[in-house]
C-alpha positions in Angstrom: 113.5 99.2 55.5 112.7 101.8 58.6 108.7 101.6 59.4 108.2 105.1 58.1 109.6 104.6 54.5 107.4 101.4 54.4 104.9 103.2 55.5 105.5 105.9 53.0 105.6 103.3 50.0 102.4 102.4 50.8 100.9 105.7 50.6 102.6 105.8 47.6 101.4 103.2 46.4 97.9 104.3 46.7 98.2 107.0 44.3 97.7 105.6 41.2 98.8 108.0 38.4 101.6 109.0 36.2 103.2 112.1 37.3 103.7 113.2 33.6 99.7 112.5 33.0 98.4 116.3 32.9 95.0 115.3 34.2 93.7 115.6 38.0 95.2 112.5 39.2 98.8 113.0 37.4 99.2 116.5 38.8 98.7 115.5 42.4 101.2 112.9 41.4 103.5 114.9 40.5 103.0 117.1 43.4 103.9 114.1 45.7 107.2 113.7 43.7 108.5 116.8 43.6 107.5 116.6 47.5 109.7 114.0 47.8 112.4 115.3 46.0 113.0 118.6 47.8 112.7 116.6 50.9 115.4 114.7 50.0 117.5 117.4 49.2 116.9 118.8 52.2 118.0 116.1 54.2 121.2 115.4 52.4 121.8 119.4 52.9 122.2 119.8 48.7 121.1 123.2 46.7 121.7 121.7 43.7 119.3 119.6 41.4 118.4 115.7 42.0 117.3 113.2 39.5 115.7 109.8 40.8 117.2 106.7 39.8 117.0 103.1 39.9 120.0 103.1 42.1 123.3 103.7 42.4 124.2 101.7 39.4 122.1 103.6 37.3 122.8 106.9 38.7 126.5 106.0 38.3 126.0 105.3 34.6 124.1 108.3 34.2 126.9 110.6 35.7 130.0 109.4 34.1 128.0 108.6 30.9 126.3 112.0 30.2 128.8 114.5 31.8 130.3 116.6 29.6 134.0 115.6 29.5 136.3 113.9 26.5 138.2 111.4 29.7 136.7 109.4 32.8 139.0 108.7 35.6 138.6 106.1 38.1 140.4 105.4 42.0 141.6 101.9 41.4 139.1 100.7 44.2 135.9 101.9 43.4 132.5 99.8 43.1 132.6 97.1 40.2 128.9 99.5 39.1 131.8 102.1 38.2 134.0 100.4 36.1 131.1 98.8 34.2 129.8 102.5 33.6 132.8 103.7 32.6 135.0 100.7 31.0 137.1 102.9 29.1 138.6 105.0 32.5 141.8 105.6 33.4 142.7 104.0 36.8 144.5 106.0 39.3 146.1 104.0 41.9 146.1 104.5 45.9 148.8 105.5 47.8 148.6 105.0 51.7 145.1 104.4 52.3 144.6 108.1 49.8 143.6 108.6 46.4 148.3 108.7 44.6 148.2 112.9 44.6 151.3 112.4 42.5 149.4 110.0 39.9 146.1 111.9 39.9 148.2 115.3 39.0 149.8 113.1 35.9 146.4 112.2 34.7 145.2 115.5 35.0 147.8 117.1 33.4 146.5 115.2 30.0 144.9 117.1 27.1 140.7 116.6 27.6 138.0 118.2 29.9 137.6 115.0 32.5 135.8 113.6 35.2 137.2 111.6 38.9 135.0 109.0 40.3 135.9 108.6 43.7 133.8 106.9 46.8 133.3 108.5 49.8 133.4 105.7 51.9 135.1 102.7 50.2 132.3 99.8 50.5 134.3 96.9 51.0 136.8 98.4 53.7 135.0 101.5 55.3 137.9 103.7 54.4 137.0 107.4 54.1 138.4 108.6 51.0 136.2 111.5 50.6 135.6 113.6 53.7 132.7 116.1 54.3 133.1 119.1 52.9 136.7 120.2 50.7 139.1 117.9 49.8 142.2 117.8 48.2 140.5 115.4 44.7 138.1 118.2 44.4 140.9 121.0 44.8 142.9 119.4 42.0 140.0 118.7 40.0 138.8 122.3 39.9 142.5 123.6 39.9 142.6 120.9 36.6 138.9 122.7 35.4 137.5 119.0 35.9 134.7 117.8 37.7 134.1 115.1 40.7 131.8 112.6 41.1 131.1 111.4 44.5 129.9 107.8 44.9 128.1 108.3 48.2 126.4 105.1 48.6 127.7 104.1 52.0 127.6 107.9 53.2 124.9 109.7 52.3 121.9 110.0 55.1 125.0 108.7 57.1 127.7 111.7 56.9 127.5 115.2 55.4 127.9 115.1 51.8 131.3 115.9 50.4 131.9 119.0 48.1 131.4 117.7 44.6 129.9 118.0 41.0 128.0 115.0 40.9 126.7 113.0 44.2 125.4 109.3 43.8 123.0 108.4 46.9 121.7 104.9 47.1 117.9 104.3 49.4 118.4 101.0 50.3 121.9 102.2 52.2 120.0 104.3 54.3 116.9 102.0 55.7 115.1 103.1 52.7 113.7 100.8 49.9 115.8 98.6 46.8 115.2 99.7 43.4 115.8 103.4 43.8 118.8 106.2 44.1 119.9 109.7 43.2 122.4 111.4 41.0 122.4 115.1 42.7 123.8 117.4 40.2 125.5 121.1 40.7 124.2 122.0 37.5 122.1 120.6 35.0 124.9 122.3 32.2 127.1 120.1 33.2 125.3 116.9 31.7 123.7 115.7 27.9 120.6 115.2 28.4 118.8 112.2 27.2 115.1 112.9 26.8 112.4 111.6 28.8 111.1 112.3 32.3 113.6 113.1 35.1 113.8 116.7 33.6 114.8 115.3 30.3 117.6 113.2 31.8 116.1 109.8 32.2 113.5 108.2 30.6 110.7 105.5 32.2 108.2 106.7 34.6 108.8 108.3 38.0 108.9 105.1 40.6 106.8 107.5 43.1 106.1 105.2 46.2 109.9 104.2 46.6 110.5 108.3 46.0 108.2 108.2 49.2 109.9 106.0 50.8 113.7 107.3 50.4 112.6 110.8 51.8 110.7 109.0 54.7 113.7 106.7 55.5 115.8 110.4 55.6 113.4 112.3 57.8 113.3 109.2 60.0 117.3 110.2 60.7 120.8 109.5 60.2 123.4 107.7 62.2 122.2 110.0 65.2 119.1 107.7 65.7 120.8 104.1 65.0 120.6 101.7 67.9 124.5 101.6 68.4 126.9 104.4 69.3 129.5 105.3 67.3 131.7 104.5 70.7 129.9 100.9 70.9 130.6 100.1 66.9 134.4 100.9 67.3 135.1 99.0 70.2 133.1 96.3 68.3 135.6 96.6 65.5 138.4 96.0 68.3 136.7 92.7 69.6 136.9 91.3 66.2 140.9 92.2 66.3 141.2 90.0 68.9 140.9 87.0 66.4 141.6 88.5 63.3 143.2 91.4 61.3 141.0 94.3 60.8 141.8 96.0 57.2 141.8 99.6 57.4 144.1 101.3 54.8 143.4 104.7 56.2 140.9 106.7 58.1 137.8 104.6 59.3 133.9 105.0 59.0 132.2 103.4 61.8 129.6 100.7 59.8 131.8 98.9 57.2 134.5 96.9 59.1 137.0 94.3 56.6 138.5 91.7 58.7 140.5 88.6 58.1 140.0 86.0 59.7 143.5 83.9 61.1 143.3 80.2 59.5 140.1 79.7 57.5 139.3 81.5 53.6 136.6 84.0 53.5 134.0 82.2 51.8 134.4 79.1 54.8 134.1 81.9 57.5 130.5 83.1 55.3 129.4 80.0 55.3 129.7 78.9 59.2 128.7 82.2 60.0 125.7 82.1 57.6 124.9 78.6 60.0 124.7 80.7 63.1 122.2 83.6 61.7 125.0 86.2 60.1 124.9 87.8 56.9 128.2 89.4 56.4 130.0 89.0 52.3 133.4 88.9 50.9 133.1 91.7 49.0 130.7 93.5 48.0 127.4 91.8 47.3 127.3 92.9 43.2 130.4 91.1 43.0 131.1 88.4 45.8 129.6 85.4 44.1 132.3 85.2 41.4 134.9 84.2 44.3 138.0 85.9 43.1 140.1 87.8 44.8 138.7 91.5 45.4 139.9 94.2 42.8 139.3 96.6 46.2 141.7 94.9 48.4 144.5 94.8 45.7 144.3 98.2 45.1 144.7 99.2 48.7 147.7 97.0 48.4 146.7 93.5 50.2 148.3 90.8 49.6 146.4 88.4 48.6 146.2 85.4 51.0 144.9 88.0 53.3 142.1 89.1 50.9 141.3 85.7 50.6 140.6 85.6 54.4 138.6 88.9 54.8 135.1 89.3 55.4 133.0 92.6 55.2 130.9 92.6 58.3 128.7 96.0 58.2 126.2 97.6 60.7 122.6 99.2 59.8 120.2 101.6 61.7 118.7 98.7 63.0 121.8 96.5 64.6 121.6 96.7 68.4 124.2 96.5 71.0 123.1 92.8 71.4 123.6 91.6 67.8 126.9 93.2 67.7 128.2 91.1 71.1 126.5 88.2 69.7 128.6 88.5 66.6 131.3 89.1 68.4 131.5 85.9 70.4 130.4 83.8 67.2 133.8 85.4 65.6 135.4 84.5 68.4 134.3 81.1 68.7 134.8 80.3 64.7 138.6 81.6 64.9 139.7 80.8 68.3 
């Protein structure tokens, strides 16, 4: 966590009440949530509403649960979170590092309103599959009358947001706290609403000190303010290449590098590398203990002895210069 959104949970955590309570107490409770959700939007740059979550998970579930639509589709390498919201969706496959155009049209060309889940960044390779702004899933989506749902998880407070329907922001991504996210939503229409706080769409009470603590981890800054330079993090990324094969199945993000290593299997490479002070996964971490091969590098089309050999090695606001060298030679040293 960034000071400031500790520092925010704390003052959060001093204020005792319910914001639904009507009394004194609850009001200025409220009053800090609804503070802290404007400031949030404001940060990520989005008119639209925003509902706190528990976290991406949840605010996954909630999208692609309670939109509107009669089908869910799903790129074929999205975040295990998405397939266990939606374990009924239609897979499209990837084509080149890209969402298959070809395939997507198929799908859309179906009888039934529908819905794309689609990552922004791809968590386990650092592929940008949405980019800021347009893009050619939200063209044919709207062209189709569907809508998009933008996992931004590994993006958002990073990157401005892509143009979608439905946005999923994660805190603990962004230096903020675990245990709560976002679902920003275009319009509240688009969704069934469940009853309960969160404007009717989420019940259990409002967790206010994280709330606190995600806008405070935004207003502290985005990749502007990290230690490293976006310069410094890509010739990182080529150090590694030196002993090893970095992954990238199309256009790269500069914190989420998959690389595999030459001789040993992925989970011997976390484990010497855990004995030198690294935390890097095979993976990402809701799925790497079951030690199969990833779901995300088969649908980008790896074969899989080389998934079996990658790593995910990723860089926060905090990682200096120095831990990336350090790294760097410790890679070096384990695969020479």
């Amino acid at each position: 966590m960034r000071p400031e959104a500790r520092a925010a949970w704390l003052e959060g955590a001093e204020i005792w009440a319910n914001p639904s309570s009507p009394h004194k107490q609850g009001r200025a409770a409220r009053a800090a949530l609804e503070d802290a959700r404007e400031r949030v939007k404001r940060a990520l740059g989005w008119s639209g509403e925003l509902l706190f979550t528990s976290g991406a998970s949840e605010a996954l579930a909630l999208g692609l649960g309670r939109a509107k639509v009669q089908r869910r589709l799903v790129s074929a390498v999205e975040h295990d979170a998405v397939f266990r919201a939606a374990p009924d969706a239609v897979e499209v496959p990837m084509a080149g590092g890209k969402l298959d155009a070809e395939a997507l049209a198929e799908h859309l060309g179906e009888e039934g309103h529908c819905v794309l889940a689609l990552q922004s960044i791809n968590s386990e390779t650092g592929t940008v599959l949405l980019p800021s702004g347009p893009s050619e899933a939200l063209e044919a989506m709207r062209a189709a009358g569907g809508l998009l749902l933008a996992d931004c998880s590994q993006s958002a407070g990073k990157a401005p947001l892509p143009e979608a329907d439905l946005i999923v922001a994660s805190a603990h991504k962004l230096g903020g706290p675990v245990g709560i996210g976002a679902l920003l939503v275009r319009d509240f229409a688009l969704l069934e609403p469940t009853g309960g706080q969160e404007r009717g769409y989420r019940a259990g009470t409002e967790n206010l000190p994280a709330a606190m603590a995600f806008a405070a981890a935004l207003d502290a800054g985005g990749v502007e303010s990290w230690a490293t330079s976006e310069e410094e993090r890509f010739a990182f990324r080529d150090r590694l290449a030196e002993f090893g094969e970095v992954i990238q199945p199309g256009t790269a993000c500069s914190h989420i590098f998959a690389v595999a290593a030459p001789r040993l299997a992925a989970t011997a490479m976390l484990i010497r590398l855990d004995a030198m002070g690294f935390a890097i996964s095979a993976g990402s971490a809701c799925s790497s203990g079951t030690l199969k091969q990833s779901r995300v590098l088969k649908g980008f089309g790896i074969d899989e002895g080389t998934a079996r050999r990658t790593v995910r090695v990723s860089i926060g606001w905090n990682t200096t210069p120095q831990d990336l060298d350090t790294f760097a030679d410790a890679w070096a040293q384990v695969n020479a």
